[in-house]
C-alpha positions in Angstrom: 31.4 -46.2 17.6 30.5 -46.7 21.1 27.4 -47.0 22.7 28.4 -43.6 24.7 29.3 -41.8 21.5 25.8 -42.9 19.8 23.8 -41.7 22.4 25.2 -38.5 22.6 24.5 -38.4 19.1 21.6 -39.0 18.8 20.4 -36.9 21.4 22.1 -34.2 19.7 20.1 -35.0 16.6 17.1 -35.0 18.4 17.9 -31.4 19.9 18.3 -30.2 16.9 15.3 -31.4 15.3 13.1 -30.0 18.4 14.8 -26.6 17.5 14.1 -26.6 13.8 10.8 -27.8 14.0 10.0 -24.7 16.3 11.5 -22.4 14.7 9.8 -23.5 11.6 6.7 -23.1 13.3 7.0 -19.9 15.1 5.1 -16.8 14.1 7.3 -14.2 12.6 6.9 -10.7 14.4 6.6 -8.0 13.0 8.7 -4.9 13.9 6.9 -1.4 13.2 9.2 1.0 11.3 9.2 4.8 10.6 9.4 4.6 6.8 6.1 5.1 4.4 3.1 2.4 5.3 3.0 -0.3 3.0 0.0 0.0 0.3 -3.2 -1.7 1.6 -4.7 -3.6 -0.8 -8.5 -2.1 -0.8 -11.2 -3.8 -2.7 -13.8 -2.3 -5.0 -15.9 0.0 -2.6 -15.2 2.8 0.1 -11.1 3.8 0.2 -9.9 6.4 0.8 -7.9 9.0 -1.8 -6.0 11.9 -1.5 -6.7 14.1 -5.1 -3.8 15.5 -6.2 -4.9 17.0 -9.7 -7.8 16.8 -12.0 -7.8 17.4 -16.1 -10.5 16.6 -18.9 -8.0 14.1 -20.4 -6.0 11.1 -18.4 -3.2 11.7 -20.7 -2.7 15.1 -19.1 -2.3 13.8 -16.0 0.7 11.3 -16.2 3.6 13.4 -16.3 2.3 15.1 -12.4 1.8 10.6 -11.6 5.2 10.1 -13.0 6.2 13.0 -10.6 4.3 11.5 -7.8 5.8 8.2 -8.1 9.4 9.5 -8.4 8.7 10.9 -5.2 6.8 8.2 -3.3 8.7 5.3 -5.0 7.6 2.7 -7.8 6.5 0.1 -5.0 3.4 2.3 -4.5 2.7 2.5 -8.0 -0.9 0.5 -7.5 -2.1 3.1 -5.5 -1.7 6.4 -7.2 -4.6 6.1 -9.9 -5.5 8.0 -12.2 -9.3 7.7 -12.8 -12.6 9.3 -14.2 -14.5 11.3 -11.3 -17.6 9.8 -12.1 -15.9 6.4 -10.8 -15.5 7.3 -7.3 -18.3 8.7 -5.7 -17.6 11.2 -2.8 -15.6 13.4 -4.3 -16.2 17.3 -4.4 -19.0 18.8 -6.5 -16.5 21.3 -7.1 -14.2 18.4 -9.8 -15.9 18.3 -13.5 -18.2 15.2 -13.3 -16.7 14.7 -16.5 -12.7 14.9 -15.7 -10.3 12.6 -14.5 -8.4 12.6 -10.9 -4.8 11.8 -9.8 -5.1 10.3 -7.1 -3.1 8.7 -4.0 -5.7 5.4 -2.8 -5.2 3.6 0.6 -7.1 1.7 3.0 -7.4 4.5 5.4 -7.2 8.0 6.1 -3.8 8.1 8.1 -2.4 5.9 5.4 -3.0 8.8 2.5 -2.2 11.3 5.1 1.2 10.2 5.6 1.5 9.8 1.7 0.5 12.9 0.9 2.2 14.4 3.3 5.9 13.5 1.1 4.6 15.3 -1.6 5.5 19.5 -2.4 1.8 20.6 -3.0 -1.0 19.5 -0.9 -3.7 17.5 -1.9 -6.9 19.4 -3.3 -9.2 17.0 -1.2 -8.7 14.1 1.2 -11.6 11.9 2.4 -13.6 8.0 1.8 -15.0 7.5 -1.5 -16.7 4.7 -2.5 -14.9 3.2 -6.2 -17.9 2.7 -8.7 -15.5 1.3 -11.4 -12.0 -0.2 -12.6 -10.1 -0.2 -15.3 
């Protein structure tokens, strides 16, 4: 190979490199999209829900989260709880203090709104609350 051949070789090589190692090192963007939000991950403490039924019993409320989840899709299935009112403080003093809530929870109001908002029947209550306990 020739001393011609070789240096256009290896400054091919080196090209090549130099583009790998900055696309390797590049920042993917992100493109916004008109589809659902993605689920926020939301620590213990203030979230907010949108309530979509309450019952005495959490077992009477999985075939309307079932529904819920059909609709929204399984990816969201972290964020539509069902959970004992006396876990999430906030809610109406309207709910039994000793029922349970289905419930749609995101990081932000506009995130449940748009959530909710896929659903047939509006939400009995939208608004912060601030998560007491887990399961």
């Amino acid at each position: 190979m020739s001393a011609g051949r070789k240096t256009t070789r290896l400054l091919t090589m080196s090209a090549l490199l130099l583009i790998a190692v900055a696309c390797a090192s590049r920042t993917p963007s992100t493109v916004a999209g008109s589809g659902p939000p993605t689920p926020s991950v939301a620590p213990v403490g203030q979230v907010w829900v949108a309530v979509l039924g309450v019952d005495e019993a959490p077992s009477d409320l999985s075939a309307q989260r079932t529904a819920v989840l059909e609709a929204l899709g399984d990816a969201l299935e972290g964020s539509v709880v069902v959970s004992p009112v006396g876990c999430l403080e906030g809610l109406p003093s309207a709910l039994p203090a000793d029922g349970y809530v289905l419930a749609i929870q995101q990081g932000s109001r506009a995130e449940v709104a748009v959530l909710a908002n896929q659903l047939p029947e509006k939400p009995r209550f939208i608004g912060p609350v601030h998560v007491l306990c887990t399961d």
